[in-house]
N, C-alpha and C positions, 0 to 999 in steps of 0.2 A: 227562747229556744224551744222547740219541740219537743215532745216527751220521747221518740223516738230519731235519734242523732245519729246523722250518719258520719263518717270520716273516713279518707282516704290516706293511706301511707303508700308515699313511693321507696322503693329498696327496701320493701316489708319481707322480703326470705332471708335476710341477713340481719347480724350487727345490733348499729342500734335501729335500724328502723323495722325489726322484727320485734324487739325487746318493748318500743312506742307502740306498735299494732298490737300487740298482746296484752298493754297494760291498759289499752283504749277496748279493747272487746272486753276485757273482766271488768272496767269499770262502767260498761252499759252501753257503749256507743256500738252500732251497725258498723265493722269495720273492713273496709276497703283493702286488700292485702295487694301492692302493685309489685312488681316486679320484672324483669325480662325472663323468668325460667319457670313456667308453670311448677315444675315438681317441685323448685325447691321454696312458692309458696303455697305448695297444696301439705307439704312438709310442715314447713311454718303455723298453718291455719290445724292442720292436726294438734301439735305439740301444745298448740292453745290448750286446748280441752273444750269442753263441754262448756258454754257460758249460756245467760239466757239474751245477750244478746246476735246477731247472726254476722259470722264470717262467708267474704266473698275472694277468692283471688284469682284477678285478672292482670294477666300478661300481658304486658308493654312495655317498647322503648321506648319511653319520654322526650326521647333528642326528633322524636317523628312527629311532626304535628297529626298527620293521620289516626295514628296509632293511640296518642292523645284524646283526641276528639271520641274516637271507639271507645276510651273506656270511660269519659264522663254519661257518653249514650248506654252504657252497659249500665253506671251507675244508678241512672236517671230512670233505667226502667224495674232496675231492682228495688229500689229504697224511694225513687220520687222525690230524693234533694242533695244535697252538698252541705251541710253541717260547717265539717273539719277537713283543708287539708294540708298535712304536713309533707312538705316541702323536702326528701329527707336524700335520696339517691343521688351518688355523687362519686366520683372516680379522682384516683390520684395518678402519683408517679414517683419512680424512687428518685433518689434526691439526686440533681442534675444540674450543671451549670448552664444558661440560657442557649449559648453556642452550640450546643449541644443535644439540645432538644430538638426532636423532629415535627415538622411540621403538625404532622397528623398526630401526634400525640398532641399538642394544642390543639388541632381541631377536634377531636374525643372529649378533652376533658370539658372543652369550653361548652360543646354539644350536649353532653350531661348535665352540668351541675349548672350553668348560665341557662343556654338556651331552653332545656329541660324544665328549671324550676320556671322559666317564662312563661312554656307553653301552659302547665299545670295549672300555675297561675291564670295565667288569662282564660281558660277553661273554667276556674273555679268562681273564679270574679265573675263570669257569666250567666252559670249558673246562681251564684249567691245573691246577682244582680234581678232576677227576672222571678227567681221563686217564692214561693207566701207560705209563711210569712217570709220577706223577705232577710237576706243576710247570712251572716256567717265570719268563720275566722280561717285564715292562713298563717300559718307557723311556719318558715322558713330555717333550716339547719343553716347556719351561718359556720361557725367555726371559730375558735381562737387565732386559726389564721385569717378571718377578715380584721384582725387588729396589727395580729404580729406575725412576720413571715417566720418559717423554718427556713433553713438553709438549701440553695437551690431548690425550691417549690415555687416556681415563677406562674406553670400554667394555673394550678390549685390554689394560688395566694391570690392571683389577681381576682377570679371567680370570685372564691368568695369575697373579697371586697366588693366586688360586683353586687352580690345577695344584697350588701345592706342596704345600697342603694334601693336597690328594688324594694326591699323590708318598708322603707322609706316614702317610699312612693305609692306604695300600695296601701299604708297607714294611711297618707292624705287623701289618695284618692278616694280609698273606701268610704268615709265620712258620710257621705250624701246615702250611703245602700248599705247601713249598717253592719260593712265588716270591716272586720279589724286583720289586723296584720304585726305580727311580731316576729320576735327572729330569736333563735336558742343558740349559742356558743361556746360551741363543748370540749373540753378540753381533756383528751387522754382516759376518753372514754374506753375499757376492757373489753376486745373484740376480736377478731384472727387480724382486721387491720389493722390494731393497735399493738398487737403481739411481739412485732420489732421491739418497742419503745422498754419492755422490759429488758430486755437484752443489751440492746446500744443504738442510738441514732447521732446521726450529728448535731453540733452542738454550733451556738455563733462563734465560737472562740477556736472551732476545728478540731474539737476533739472529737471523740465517742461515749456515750454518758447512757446508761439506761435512767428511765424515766417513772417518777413515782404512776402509777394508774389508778383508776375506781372502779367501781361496779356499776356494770351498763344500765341497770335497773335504776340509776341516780337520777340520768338522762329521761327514763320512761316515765319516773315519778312526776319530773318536772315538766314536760310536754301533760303529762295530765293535768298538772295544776294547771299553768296556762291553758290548755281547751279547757275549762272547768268552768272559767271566769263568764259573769253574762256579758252582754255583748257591749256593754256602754263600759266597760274595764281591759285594758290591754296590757298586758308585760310586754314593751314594745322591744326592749331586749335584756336577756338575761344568761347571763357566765358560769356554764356549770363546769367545775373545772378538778382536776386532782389537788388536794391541796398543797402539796408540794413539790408540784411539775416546775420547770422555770420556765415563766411566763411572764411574771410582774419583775424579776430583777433583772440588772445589766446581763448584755447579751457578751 
């Protein structure tokens, strides 16, 4: 790898992929701040502070292949490569039984976090694929739900089961052009979207249960370990989770 690393975070004004973009510029990588709402990643890139290495953020929808393409070319002319990129923007829905979901709400979600992490992907594989030295890594946010659903989250459970696959494919195919690909599955990470889960969410059994949660900073620690790795090492998936969410017992 290069002594100067670039990385890109999608959904860098929020959450956890603000909390990853921040822990990625104080630990020395060039960091990509992506988002749909310019101020609130020019917000984001302030609340950093001072690092010695350099925040950029650019605005895009990810669901637009165009708008994609625009910001690996923005990337390309500011830094000269594609390092890191984490995979991280993604939308839900409250909890709904399938009948009941509207169309366009599956096509949003799928547009985001499927079609989205695609385009990113195939963007960065392109880039990783042609530049010198060549390579690089892709980190995809998976989710605790590409293992196990929550109750009515059909459009957000199938996606990310979706991701792995892709995590998967992208593992093998990278092989031949030295990137890697791994997938993070995070479970009750502390955020305004996870804010419910203290309160009450539903449960398998039909109740309402508030939910142990962690500090988002867990999720950022561990997206650094995995970028950190050189490039012949991959955590090709890894569970960071609350430790006493239920996730591993009967539903």
């Amino acid at each position: 790898m290069t002594e100067q690393r670039t990385a890109i975070v999608t959904g860098a004004g929020t959450g956890i992929g603000k909390s990853v973009a921040t822990a990625l510029l104080k630990a020395g990588w060039n960091t990509v701040f992506c988002g749909r709402r310019k101020s609130v990643l020019d917000a984001a890139v302030a609340e950093a502070g001072r690092t010695d290495a350099k925040a950029l953020a650019v605005a895009c929808d990810i669901s637009k292949a165009e708008q994609v393409d625009d910001l690996f070319e923005t990337v390309a002319e500011a830094f000269g490569r594609v390092d890191l990129l984490f995979n991280n923007a993604g939308m839900g829905y409250k909890s709904t039984p399938i009948d009941e979901i509207p169309v366009e709400v599956w096509n949003d979600i799928v547009g985001v976090n499927l079609t989205g992490s695609f385009l990113c992907a195939r963007a960065a594989f392109g880039a990783m694929r042609k530049q010198r030295p060549m390579g690089g890594r892709i980190i995809n946010n998976g989710s605790v739900s590409a293992y196990a659903p929550r109750p009515g989250s059909v459009p957000y459970t199938a996606t990310k089961h979706a991701i792995t696959g892709l995590t998967k494919t992208l593992a093998l195919d990278g092989r031949p052009y030295d990137i890697a690909c791994g997938q993070i599955d995070i479970g009750n990470a502390l955020t305004d979207m996870a804010q419910p889960m203290t309160v009450g969410v539903p449960q398998a059994n039909g109740s309402i249960s508030a939910e142990a949660v962690m500090d988002v900073q867990r999720v950022a620690d561990a997206v650094v370990h995995m970028a950190s790795l050189p490039l012949d090492a991959n955590v090709l998936f890894m569970t960071v989770m609350a430790t006493k969410m239920p996730f591993v017992g009967r539903g």
